[in-house]
PADOVEX-661343 format. One record per residue (C-alpha): x, y, z; residue number from 1. Coordinates in Angstrom, 1 decimal, decimal comma, always signed. Example, Ala and Ser with C-alpha at 12.3 -4.5 7.8 and 13.67 -1.06 7.14 Angstrom:
BEGIN
+12,3;-4,5;+7,8;1 $
+13,7;-1,1;+7,1;2 $
This chain:
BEGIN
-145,3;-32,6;-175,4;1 $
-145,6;-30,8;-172,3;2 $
-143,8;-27,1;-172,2;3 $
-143,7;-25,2;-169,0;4 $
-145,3;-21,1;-170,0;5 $
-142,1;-18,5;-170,9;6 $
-139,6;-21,5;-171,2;7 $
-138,7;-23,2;-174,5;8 $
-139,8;-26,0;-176,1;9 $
-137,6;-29,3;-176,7;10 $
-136,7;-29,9;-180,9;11 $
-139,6;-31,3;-182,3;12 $
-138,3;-33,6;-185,0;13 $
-139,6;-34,2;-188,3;14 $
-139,3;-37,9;-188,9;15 $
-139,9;-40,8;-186,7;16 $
-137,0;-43,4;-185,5;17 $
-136,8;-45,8;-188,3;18 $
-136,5;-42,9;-190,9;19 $
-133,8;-41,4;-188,9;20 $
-131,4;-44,7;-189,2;21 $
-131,4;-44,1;-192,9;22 $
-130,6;-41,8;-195,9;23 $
-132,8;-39,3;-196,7;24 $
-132,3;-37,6;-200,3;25 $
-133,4;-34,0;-200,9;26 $
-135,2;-34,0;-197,5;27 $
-137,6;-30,9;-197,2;28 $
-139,6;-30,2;-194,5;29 $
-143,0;-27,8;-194,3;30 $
-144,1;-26,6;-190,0;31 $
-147,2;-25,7;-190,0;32 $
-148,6;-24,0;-186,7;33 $
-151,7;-24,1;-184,5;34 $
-153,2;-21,4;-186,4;35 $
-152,5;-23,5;-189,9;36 $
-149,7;-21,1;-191,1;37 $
-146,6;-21,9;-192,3;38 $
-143,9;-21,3;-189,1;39 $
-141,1;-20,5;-191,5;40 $
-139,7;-17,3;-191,0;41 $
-141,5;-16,2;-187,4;42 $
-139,3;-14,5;-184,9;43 $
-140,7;-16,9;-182,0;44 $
-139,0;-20,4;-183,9;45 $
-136,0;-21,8;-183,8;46 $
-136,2;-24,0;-187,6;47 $
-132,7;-26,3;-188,1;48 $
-131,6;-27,3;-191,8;49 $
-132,5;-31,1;-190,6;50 $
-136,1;-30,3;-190,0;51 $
-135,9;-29,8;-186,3;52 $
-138,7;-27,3;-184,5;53 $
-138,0;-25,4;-181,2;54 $
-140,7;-22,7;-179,9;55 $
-139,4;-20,0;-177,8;56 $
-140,7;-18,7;-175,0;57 $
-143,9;-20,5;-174,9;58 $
-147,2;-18,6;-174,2;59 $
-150,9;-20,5;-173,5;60 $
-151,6;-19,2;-176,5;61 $
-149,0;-21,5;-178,6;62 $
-150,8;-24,3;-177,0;63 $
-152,1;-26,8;-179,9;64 $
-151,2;-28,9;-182,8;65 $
-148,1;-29,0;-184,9;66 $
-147,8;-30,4;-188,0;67 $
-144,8;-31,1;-190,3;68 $
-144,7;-32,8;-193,7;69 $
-141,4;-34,5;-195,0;70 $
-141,1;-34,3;-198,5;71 $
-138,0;-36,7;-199,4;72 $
-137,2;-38,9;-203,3;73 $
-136,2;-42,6;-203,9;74 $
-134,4;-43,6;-206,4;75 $
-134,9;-46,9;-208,1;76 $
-131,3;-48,6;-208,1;77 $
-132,4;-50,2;-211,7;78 $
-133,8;-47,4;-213,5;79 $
-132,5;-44,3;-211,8;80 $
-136,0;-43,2;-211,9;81 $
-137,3;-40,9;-208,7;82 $
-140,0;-40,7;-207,0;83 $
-141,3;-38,0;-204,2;84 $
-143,0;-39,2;-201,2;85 $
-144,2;-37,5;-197,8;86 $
-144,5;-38,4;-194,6;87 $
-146,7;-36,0;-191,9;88 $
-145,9;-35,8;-187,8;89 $
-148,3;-34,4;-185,8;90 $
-147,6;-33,3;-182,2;91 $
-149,8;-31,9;-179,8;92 $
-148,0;-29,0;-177,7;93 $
-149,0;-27,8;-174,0;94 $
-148,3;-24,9;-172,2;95 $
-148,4;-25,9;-168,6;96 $
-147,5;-24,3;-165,2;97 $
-146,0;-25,9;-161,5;98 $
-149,5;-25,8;-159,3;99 $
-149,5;-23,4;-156,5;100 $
-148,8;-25,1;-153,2;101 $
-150,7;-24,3;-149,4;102 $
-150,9;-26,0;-146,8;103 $
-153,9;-27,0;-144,0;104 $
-152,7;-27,1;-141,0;105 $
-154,2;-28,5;-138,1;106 $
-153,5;-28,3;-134,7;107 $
-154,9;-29,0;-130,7;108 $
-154,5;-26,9;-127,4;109 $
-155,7;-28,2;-124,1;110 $
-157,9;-26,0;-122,1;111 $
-159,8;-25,7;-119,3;112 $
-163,3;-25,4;-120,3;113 $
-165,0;-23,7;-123,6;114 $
-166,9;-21,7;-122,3;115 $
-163,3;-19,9;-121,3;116 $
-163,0;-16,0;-122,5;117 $
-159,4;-16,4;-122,6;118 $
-160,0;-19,3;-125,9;119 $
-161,4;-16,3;-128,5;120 $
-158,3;-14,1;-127,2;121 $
-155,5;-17,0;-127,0;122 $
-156,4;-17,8;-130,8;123 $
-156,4;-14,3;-131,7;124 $
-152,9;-14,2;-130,1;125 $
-152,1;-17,7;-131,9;126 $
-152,7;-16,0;-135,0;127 $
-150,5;-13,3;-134,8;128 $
-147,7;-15,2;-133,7;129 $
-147,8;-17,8;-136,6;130 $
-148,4;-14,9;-139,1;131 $
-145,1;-13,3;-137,9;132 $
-143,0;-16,4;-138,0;133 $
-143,9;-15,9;-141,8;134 $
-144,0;-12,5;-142,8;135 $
-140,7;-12,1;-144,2;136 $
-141,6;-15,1;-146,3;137 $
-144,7;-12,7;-147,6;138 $
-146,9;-15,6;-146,8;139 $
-149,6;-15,8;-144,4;140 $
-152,4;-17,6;-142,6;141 $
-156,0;-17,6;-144,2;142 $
-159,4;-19,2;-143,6;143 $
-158,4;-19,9;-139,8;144 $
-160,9;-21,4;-137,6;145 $
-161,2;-23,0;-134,2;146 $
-163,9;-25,1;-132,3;147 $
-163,7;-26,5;-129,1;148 $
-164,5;-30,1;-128,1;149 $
-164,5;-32,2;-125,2;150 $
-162,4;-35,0;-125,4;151 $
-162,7;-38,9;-123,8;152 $
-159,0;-39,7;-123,2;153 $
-158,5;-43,6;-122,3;154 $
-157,8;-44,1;-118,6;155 $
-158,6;-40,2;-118,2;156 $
-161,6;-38,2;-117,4;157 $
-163,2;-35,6;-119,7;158 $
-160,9;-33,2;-121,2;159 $
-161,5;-29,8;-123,2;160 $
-159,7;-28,9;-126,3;161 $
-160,0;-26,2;-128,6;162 $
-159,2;-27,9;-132,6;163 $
-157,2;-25,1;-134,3;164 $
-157,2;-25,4;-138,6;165 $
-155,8;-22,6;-140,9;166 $
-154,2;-22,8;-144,4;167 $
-150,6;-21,2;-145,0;168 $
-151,0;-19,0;-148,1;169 $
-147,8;-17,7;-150,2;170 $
-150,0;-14,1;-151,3;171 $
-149,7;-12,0;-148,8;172 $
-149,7;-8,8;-149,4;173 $
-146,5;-7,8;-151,3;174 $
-146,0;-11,3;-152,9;175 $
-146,3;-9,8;-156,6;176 $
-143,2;-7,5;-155,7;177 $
-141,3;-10,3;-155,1;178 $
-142,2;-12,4;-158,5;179 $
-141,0;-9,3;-160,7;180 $
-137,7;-10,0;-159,5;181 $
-138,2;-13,4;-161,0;182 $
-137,3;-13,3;-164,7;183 $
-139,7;-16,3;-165,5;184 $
-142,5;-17,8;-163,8;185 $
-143,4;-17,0;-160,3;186 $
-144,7;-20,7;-158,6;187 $
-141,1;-22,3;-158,4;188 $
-140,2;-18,9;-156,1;189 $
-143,6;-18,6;-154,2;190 $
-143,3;-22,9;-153,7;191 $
-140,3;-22,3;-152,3;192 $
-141,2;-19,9;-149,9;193 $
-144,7;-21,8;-148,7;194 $
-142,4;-25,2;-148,2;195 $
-140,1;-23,1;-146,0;196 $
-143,4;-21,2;-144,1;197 $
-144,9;-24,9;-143,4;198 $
-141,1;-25,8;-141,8;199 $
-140,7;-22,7;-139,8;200 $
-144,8;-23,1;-138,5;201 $
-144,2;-27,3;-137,8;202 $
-140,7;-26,5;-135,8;203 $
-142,6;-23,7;-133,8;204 $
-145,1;-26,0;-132,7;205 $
-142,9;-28,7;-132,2;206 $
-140,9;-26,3;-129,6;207 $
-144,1;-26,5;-127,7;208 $
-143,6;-29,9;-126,6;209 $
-140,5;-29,3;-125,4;210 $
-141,5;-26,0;-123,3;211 $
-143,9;-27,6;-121,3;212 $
-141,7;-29,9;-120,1;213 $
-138,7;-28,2;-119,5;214 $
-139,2;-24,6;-118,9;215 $
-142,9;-23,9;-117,2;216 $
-143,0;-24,8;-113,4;217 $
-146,9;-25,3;-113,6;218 $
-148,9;-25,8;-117,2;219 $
-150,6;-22,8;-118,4;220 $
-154,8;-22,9;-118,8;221 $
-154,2;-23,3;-122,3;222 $
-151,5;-25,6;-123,5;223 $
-150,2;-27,1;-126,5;224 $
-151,3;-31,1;-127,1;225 $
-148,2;-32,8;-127,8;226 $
-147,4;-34,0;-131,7;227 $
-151,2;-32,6;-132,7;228 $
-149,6;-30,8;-135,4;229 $
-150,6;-31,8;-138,7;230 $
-150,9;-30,5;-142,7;231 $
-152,1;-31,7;-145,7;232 $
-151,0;-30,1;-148,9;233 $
-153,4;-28,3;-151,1;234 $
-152,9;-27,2;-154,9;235 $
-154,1;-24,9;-156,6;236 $
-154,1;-23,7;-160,5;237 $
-153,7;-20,6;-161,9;238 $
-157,0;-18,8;-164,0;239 $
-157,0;-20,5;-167,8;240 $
-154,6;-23,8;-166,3;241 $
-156,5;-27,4;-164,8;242 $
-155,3;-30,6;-163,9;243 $
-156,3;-33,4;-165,7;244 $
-155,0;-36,9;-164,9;245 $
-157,0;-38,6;-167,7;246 $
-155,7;-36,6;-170,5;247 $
-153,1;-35,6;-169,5;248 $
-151,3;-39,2;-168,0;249 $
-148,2;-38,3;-168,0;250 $
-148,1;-34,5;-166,5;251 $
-151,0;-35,4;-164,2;252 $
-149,6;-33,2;-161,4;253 $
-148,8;-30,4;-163,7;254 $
-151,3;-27,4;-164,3;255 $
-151,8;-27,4;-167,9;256 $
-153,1;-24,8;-170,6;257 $
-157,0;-25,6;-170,7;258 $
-158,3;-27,5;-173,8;259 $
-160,5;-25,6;-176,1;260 $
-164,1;-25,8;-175,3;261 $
-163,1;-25,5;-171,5;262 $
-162,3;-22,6;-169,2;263 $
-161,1;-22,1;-165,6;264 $
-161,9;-18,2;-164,2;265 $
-160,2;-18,9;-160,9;266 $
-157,4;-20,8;-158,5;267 $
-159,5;-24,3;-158,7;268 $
-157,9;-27,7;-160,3;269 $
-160,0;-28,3;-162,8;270 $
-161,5;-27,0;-166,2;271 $
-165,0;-26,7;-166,3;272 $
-166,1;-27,3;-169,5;273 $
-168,2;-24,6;-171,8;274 $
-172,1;-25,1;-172,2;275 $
-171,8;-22,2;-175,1;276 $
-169,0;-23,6;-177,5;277 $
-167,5;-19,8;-178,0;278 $
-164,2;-20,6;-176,3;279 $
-161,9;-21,6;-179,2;280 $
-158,7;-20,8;-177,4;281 $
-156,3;-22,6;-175,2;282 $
-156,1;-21,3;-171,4;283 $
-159,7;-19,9;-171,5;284 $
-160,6;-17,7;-168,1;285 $
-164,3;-17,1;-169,1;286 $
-166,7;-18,5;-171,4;287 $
């Protein structure tokens, strides 16, 4: 059972399907938690007279096995006598988190020749531009980069062109003021605003096209190369969350709680596992 951090968890029920399609006399029915204590009674359960089990606003930390016994009697029709039996369920509960969303962009402007001053001072400019299309989003462009190749066009001669590549981050400075007005979790909110960052950045460069041929008399030196424009998506996990699509089949695009054993200090995808078994926690950040 997969449960996203903060929200709660759906009932857990204490009997399987066949049991529930009969009677059940003097059903009674013992939770016991990760940390092998008895869940009666704490303030973060919701416990139902039928046995069911909801956990409220679930941490990393809840992560981990739950276990209830049914303790229910049959009666012989014959001999009235009764007899006790018990049944244990065992789920295993995750905390897990949406993944982070960025995206690589990558894009091509036609120039002149690379040895050109103007490239280092057009990409500078390039840069400032894109990063205020976005601002108000409090995203912004990291790890930016450009290189300048010369190109074999069929049927054309030798053309220069400078291969532009940045990633559009949501944590720019300011973003954490903006998830405390979220009551919950932030990455639904700062998804949101990344998607809508990649829109605004693809439509700008998309206006490009239509620019050149419709509103400059002659090209400028450097120039957009028409439908260039492309992105890949990235994800990322937050500290003490990993993806795992062999253990975790059916949430495999979901960050979830590291295992015990395992750790994650930083934004990677994956838990590395622990050469000093010390970690005996869910959503370890060191070892």
């Amino acid at each position: 059972v997969y449960v996203k951090v903060f929200t709660n968890s759906p009932f857990l029920v204490c009997m399987d399907l066949a049991r529930s399609q009969e009677d059940i006399i003097d059903p009674k029915y013992l939770w016991i938690g990760p940390d092998g204590k008895n869940l009666e009674g704490r303030m973060y359960v919701n416990l139902t007279e039928t046995g069911k089990l909801m956990v409220m606003g679930f941490k990393e930390s809840m992560s981990g096995a739950y276990t209830c016994t049914l303790s229910h009697k049959i009666i012989e029709t014959t001999t009235q006598e009764e007899r006790e039996m018990f049944e244990a369920y065992k789920f295993m509960v995750y905390a897990y988190r949406e993944a982070d969303h960025a995206y690589r962009v990558f894009v091509r402007f036609a120039t002149k020749e690379c040895e050109l001053a103007a490239n280092g001072q057009f990409f500078e400019e390039l840069k400032k531009i894109v990063n205020n299309i976005i601002s108000d989003l409090t995203c912004h462009i990291v790890e930016s980069s450009y290189k300048c190749h010369s190109v074999k066009i069929p049927k054309q001669g030798l053309l220069h062109e400078l291969f532009v590549s940045f990633q559009v981050n949501p944590f720019a400075p300011g973003w954490e003021e903006v998830c405390h007005q979220v009551p919950y979790d932030c990455e639904d909110v700062t998804n949101t605003r990344v998607q809508e960052a990649r829109d605004r950045i693809g439509e700008f460069f998309n206006k490009q096209t239509y620019a050149l041929k419709h509103e400059f008399q002659t090209v400028p030196t450097i120039h957009y190369v028409g439908n260039s424009f492309s992105v890949t998506h990235i994800d990322s996990c937050r500290p003490g969350f990993g993806k795992n699509d062999l253990t975790h089949k059916t949430c495999a695009s979901c960050c979830v709680v590291c295992d015990p054993g395992t750790y994650s200090p930083n934004n990677e995808v994956t838990c590395q596992i622990c050469t000093r078994p010390r970690v005996k926690k869910y959503g370890a950040t060191s070892c």
